[in-house]
NULUMMAR-268035 format. One record per residue: residue in one letter; x, y negated, z of N, C-alpha, C in turn. Coordinates in pm, whole numbers. Layout:
! NULUMMAR-268035
MITOR,a,X,Y,Z,X,Y,Z,X,Y,Z .
...
END
This chain:
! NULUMMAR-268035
MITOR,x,38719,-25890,17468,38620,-25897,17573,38678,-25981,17687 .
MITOR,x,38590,-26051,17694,38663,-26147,17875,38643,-26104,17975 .
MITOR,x,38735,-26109,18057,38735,-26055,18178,38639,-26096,18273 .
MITOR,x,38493,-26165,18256,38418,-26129,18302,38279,-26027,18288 .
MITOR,x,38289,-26026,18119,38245,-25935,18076,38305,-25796,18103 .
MITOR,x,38436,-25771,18115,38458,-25625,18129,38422,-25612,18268 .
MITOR,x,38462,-25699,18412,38391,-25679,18502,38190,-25618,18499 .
MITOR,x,38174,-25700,18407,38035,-25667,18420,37989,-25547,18398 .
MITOR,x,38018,-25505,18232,38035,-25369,18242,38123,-25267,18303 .
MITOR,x,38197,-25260,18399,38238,-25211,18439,38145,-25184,18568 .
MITOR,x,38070,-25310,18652,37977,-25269,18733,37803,-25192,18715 .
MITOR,x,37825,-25230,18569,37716,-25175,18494,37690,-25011,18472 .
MITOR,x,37832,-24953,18435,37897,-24836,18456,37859,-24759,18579 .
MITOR,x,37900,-24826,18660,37932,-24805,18802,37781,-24791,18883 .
MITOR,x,37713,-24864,18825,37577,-24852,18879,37532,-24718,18840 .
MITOR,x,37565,-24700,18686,37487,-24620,18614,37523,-24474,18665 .
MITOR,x,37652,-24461,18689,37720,-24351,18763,37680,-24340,18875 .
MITOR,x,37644,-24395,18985,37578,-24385,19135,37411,-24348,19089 .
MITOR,x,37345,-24410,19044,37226,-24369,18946,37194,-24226,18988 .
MITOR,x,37300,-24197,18882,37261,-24055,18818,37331,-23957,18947 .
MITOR,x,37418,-23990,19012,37418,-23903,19118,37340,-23887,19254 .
MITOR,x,37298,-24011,19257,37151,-23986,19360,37083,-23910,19335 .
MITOR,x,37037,-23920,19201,36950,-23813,19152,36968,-23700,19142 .
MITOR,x,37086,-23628,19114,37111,-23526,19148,37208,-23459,19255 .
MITOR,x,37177,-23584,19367,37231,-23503,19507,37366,-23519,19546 .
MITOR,x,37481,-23539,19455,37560,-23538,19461,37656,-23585,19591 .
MITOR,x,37614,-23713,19605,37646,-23740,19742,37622,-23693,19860 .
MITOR,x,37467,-23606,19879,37465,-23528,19974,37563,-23408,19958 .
MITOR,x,37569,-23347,19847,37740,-23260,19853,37854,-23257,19880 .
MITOR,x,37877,-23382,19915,38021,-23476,19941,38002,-23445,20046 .
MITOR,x,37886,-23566,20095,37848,-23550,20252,37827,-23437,20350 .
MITOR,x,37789,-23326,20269,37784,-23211,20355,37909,-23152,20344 .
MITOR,x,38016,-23130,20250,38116,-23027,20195,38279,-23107,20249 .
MITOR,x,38227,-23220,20304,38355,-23320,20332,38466,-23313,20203 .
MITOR,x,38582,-23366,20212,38704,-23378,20047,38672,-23248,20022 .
MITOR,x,38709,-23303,19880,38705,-23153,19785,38777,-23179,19683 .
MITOR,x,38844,-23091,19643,38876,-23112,19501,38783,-23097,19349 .
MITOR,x,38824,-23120,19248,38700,-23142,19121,38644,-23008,19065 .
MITOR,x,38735,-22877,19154,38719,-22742,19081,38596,-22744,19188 .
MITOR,x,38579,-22765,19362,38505,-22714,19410,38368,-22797,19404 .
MITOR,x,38402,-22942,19354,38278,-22992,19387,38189,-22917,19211 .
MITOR,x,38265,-22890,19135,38229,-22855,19005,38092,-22732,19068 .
MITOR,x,38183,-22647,19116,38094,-22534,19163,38017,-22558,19266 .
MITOR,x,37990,-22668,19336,37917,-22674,19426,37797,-22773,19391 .
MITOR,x,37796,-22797,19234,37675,-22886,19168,37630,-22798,19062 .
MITOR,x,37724,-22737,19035,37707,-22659,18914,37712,-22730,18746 .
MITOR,x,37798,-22783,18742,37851,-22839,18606,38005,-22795,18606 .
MITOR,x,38007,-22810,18500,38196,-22778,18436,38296,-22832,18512 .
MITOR,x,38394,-22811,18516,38481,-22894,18555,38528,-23006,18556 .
MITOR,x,38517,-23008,18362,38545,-23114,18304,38445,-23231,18342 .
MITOR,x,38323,-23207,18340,38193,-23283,18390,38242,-23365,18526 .
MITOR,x,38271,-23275,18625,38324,-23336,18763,38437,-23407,18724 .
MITOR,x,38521,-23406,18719,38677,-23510,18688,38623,-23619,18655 .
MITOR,x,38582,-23576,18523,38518,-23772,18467,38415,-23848,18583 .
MITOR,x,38313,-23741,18617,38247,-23845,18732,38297,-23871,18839 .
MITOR,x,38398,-23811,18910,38439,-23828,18995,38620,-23970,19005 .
MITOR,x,38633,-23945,18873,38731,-24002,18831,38637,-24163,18826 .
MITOR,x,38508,-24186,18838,38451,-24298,18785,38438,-24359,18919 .
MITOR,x,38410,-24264,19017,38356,-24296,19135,38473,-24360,19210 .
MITOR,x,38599,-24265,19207,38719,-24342,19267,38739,-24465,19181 .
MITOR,x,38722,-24553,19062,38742,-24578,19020,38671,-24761,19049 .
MITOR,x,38558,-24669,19122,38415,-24795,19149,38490,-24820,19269 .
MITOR,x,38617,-24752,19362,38620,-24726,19519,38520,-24668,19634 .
MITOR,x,38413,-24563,19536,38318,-24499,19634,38361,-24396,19651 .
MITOR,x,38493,-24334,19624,38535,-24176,19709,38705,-24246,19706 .
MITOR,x,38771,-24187,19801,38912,-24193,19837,38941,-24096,19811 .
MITOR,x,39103,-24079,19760,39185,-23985,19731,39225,-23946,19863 .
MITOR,x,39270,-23824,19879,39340,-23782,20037,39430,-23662,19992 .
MITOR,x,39510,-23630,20078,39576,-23531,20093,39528,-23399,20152 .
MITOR,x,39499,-23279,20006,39445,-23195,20049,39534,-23124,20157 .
MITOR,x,39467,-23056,20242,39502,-22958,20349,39664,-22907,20347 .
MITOR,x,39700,-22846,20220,39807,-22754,20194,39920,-22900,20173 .
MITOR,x,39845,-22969,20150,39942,-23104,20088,40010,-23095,19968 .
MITOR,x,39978,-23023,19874,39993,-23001,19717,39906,-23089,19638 .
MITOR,x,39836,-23112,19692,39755,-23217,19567,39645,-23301,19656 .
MITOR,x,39549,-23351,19522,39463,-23445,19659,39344,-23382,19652 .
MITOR,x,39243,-23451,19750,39067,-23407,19733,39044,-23551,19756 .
MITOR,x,38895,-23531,19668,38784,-23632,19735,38736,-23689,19796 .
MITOR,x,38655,-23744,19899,38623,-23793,20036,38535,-23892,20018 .
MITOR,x,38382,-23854,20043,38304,-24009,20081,38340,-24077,20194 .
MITOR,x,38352,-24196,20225,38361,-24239,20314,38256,-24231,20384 .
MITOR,x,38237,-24217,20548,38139,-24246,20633,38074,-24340,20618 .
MITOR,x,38132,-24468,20609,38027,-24572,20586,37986,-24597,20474 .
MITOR,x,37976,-24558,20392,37934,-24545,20256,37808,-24438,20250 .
MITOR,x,37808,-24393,20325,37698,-24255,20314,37532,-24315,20310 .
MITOR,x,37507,-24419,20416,37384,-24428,20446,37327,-24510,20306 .
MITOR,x,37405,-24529,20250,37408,-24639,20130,37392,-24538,19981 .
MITOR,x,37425,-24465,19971,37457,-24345,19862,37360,-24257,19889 .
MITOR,x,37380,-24205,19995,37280,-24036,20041,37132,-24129,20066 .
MITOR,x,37085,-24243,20141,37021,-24234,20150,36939,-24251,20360 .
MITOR,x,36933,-24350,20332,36944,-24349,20507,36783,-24359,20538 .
MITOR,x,36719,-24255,20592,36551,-24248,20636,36570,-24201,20840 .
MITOR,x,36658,-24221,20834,36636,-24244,20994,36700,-24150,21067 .
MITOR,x,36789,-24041,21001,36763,-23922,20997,36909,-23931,21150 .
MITOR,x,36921,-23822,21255,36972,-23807,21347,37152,-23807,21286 .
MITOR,x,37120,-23690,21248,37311,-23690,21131,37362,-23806,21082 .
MITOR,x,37308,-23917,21046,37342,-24022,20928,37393,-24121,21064 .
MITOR,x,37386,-24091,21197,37414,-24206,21329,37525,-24239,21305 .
MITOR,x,37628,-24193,21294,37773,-24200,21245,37803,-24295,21181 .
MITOR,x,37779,-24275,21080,37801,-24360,20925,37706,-24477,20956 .
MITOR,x,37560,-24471,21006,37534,-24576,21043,37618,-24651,21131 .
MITOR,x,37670,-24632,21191,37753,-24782,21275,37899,-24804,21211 .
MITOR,x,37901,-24679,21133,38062,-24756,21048,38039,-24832,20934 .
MITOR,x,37888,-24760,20906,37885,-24919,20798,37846,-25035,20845 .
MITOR,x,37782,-25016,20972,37789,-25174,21021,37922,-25278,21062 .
MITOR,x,38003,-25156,21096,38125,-25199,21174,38239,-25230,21035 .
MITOR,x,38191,-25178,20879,38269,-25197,20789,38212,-25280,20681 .
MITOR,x,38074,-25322,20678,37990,-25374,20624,38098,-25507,20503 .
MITOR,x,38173,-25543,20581,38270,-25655,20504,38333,-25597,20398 .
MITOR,x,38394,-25480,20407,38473,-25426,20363,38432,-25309,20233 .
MITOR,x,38317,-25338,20213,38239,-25218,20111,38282,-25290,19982 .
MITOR,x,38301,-25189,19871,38334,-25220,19733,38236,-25310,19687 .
MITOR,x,38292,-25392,19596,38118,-25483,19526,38031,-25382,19493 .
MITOR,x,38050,-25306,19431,37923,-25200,19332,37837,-25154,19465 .
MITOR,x,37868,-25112,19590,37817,-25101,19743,37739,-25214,19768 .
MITOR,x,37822,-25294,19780,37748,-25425,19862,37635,-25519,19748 .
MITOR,x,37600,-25468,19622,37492,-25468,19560,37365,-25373,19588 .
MITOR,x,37406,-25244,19648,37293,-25180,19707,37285,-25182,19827 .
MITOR,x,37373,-25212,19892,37296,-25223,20061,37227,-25324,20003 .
END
């Protein structure tokens, strides 16, 4: 496969994975629950564990969640970025989303390709 083809599918992927989590909210879970690790976001969508890792493993993968240093500093969590939110969750005007609105303006350069196909 040539490496512009695996790019392709790889953004193809990547679409398909943002897709399916709009649809089921997912990003508003991020967005409301701030980092998490894959056990809590598991339980906080309600799929397996195993289910969360792989999608979430796809998402860091696209660069739409950052790794961080969980709390205890034993391992990592999740993290949407702020400016990524109005773009993912969904931006209708709403008072909460003010935030992330001006960091994605203020980061607008800096968004992953698979991002800067949906803004």
């Amino acid at each position: 496969m040539s490496s512009i083809t695996s790019i392709s599918v790889a953004s193809a992927v990547a679409r398909a994975s943002i897709a399916f989590a709009r649809r089921r909210g997912y990003y508003r879970v991020l967005f409301e629950s701030g980092p998490v690790d894959a056990a809590t976001f598991a339980a906080l969508v309600g799929v397996p564990e195993r289910e969360a890792r792989a999608w979430l493993a796809e998402q860091v993968a696209a660069g739409v969640l950052r790794a961080v240093p969980s709390p205890d500093g034993e391992g990592e969590e999740l993290l949407l970025p702020g400016e990524f939110v109005p773009i993912l969750v969904g931006d209708r005007g709403e008072p909460e989303l003010a935030a992330a609105r001006a960091m994605l303006g203020a980061h607008h350069d800096e968004l992953p390709p698979v991002l800067r196909e949906l803004a």
